[in-house]
C-alpha positions in Angstrom: -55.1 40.9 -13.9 -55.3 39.8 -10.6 -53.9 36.4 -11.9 -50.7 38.4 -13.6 -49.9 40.3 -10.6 -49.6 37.5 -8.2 -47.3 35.5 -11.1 -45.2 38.9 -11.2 -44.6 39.0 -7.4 -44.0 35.4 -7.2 -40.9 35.6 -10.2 -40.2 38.3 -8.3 -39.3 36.2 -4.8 -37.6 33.5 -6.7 -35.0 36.1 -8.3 -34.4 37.4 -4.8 -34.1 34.3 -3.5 -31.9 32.9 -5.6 -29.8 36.0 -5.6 -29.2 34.8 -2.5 -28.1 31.0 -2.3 -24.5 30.1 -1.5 -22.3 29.0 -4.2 -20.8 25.5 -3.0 -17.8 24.6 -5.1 -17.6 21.0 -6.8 -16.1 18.6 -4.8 -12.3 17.6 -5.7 -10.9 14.2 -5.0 -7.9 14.3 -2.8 -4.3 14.1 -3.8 -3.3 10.4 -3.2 0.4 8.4 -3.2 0.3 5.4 -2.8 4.6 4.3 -1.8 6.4 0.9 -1.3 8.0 0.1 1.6 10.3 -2.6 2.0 11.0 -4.2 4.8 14.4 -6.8 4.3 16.5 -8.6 6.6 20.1 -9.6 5.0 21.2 -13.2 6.6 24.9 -14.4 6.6 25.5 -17.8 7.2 28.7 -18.3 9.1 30.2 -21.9 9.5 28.3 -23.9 11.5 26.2 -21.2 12.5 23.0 -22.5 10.6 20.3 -22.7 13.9 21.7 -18.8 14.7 20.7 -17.4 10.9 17.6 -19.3 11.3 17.1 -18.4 14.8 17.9 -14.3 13.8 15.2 -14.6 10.5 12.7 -16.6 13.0 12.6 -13.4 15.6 12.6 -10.9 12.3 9.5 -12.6 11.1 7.9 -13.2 14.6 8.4 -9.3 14.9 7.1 -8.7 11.3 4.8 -11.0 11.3 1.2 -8.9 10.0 3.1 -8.2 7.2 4.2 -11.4 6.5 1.0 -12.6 6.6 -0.8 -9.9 4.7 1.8 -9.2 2.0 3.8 -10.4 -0.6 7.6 -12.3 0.5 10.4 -12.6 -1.7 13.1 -15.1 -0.3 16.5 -14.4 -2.3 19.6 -16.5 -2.3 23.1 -15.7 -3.0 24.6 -19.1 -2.3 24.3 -22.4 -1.6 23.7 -22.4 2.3 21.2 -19.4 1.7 19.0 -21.6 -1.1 18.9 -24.5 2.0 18.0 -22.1 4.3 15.8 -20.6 2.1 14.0 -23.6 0.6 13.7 -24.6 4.4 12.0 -21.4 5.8 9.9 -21.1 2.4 8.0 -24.5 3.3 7.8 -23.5 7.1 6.1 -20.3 6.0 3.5 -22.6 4.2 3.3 -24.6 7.1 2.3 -22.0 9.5 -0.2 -20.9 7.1 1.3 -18.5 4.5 -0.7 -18.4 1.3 1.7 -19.9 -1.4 0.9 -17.5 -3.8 2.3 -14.2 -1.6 6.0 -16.3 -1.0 8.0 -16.5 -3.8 11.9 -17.9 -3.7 14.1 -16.8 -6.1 17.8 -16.6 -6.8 19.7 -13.1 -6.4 20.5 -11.5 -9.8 24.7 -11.9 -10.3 24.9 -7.9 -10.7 28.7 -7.4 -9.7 30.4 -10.7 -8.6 30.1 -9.8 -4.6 27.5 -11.7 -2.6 26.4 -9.5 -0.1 24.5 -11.9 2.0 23.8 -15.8 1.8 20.4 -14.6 1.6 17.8 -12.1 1.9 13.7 -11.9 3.3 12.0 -9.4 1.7 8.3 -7.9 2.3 6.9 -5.2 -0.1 4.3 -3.2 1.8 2.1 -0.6 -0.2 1.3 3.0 2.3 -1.0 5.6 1.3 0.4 9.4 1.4 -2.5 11.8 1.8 -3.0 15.8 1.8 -3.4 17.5 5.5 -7.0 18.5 5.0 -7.7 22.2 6.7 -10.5 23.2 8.7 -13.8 23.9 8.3 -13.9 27.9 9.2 -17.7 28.9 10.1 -18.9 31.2 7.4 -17.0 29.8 4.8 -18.7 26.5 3.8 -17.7 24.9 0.2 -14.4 27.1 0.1 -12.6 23.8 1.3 -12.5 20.5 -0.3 -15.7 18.7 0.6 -14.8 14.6 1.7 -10.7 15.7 2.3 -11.2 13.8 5.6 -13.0 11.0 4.5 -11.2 10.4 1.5 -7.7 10.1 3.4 -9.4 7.9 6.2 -10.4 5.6 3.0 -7.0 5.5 1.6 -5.1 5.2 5.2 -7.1 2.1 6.2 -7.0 0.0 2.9 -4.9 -3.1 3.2 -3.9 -3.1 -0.5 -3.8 -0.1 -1.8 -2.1 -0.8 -5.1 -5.5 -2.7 -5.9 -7.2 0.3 -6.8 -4.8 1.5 -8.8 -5.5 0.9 -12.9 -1.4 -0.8 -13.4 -1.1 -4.1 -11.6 2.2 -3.7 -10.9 2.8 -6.7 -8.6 1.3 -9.1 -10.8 3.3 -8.3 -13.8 6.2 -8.2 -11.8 5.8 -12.0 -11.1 6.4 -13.0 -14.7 9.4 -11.4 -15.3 10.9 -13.3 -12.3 14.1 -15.1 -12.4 14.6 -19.3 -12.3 14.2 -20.9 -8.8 17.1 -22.7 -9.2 
């Protein structure tokens, strides 16, 4: 009897107390974009002016020059003095220590007949947009998404964010490119 009455008192306790534990909600991932940014300079090569294009596209890459390093370059031409200058600043980028697979040199598509520029330096940069996490209010722990802060520092310092995503979009869009010459 004795033995009964202390297993009654003990269910007992454990209903109370767990009458009385805190629901925590599960924890949701936060709501990630992940956005190109391009980052072109147009160059037009007026006669006898070669050393000032090249001159212009040397400060634009000294000023951009993280992402030149750390990203994918696309060098398109639109006409003869633009592949020259192109060719030529596409083997000083592997001289300075570019990897060859992030340049690639390629002639402009013919889309309307005008040639906007002799030629055009292109960087593709990928940025993370994250939620704005709220607070933590005393009192009302697990009503808030649980790793909001976390999770957006993870996304904000990747270098490559379009590695974690499942479509490899940069290295399909490599095949379909156009002719060097």
């Amino acid at each position: 009897m004795r033995h009964l009455f202390s297993l009654l008192i003990l269910s007992g306790v454990s209903v109370v107390l767990s009458g009385c534990a805190e629901h925590i909600a599960e924890r949701e991932g936060a709501e990630i974009q992940v956005v190109p940014v391009t980052y072109s300079i147009g160059i037009t090569i007026k006669k006898d002016k070669q050393d000032k294009a090249r001159q212009e596209l040397d400060n634009y890459v000294q000023s951009h020059w993280l992402k030149v390093t750390t990203q994918k370059v696309n060098l398109v031409w639109y006409t003869k003095p633009g592949k020259a200058l192109a060719d030529h600043y596409y083997q000083y980028l592997l001289e300075q220590g570019v990897n060859k697979d992030k340049v690639t040199l390629n002639k402009a598509m013919d889309t309307t007949g005008k040639v906007p520029f002799d030629m055009k330096f292109q960087t593709m940069v990928y940025r993370s947009v994250v939620e704005v996490c709220d607070y933590e209010k005393i009192g009302n722990f697990g009503q808030t998404n649980i790793g909001c802060y976390t999770d957006s520092a993870r996304w904000q310092s990747m270098v490559y964010p379009e590695n974690m995503l499942n479509t490899g979009y940069m290295g399909d869009s490599e095949k379909n490119q156009p002719d060097t010459e």
